[in-house]
C-alpha positions as CSV (number, residue, x, y, z in Angstrom):
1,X,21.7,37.8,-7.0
2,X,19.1,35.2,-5.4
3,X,20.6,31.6,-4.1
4,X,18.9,29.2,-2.6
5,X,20.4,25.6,-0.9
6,X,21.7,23.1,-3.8
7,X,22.1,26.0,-6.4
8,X,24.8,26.0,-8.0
9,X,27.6,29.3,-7.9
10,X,29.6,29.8,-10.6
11,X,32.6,31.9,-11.0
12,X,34.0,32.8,-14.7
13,X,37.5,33.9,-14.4
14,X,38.3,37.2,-16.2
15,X,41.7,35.9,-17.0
16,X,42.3,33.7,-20.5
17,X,43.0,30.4,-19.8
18,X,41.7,30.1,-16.1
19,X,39.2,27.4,-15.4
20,X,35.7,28.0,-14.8
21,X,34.8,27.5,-10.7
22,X,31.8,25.3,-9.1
23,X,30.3,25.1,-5.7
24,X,27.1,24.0,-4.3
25,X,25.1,26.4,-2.2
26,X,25.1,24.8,1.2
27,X,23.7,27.8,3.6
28,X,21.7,30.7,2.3
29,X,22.3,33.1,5.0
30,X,19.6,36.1,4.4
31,X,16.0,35.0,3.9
32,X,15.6,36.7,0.5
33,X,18.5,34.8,-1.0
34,X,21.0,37.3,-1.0
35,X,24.6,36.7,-0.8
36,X,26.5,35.8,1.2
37,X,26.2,32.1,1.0
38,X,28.3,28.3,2.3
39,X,29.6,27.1,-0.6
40,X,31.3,23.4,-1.0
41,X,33.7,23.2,-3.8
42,X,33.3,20.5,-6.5
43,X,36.9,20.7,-7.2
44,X,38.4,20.1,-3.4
45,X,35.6,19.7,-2.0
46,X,36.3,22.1,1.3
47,X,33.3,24.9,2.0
48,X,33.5,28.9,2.3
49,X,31.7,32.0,3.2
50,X,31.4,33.4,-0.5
51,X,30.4,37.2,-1.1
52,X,30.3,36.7,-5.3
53,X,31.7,38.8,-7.4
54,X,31.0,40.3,-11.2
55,X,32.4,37.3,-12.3
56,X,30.0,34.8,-10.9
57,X,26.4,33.5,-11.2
58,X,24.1,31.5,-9.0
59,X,22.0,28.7,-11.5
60,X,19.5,26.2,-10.0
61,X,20.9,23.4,-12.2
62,X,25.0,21.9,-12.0
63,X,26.8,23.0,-15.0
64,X,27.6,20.2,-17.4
65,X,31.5,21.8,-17.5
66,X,33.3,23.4,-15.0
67,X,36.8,22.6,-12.9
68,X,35.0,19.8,-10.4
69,X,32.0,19.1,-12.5
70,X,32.6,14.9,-11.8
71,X,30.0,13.1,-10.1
72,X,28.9,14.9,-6.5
């Protein structure tokens, strides 16, 4: 997994009927890009160390719909 500052990490919930998950990469912490990163949330808007998971992906662009995809 490669992030770099203003990518975008998304998480995709295993579980039917639990919303997608958005956050901005902040602070790439390893020079090649490598997890883990300082993610604000688009949907309260607090930031977190995140080590992702299986479930996630880093894109360069915001994703048109997720949980916190408003304006931001």
């Amino acid at each position: 997994m490669h992030g770099e500052v203003g990518y975008w990490v998304v998480i995709r919930s295993r579980v039917l009927d639990t919303p997608m998950r958005l956050g901005q990469i902040l602070e790439v912490t390893h020079p090649d890009g490598s997890p883990p990163y300082v993610v604000r949330w688009a949907d309260d808007n607090r930031t977190s160390v995140v080590f992702p998971g299986p479930d996630a992906t880093v894109v360069e662009h915001r994703p048109a719909t997720a949980v916190g995809s408003g304006p931001g």
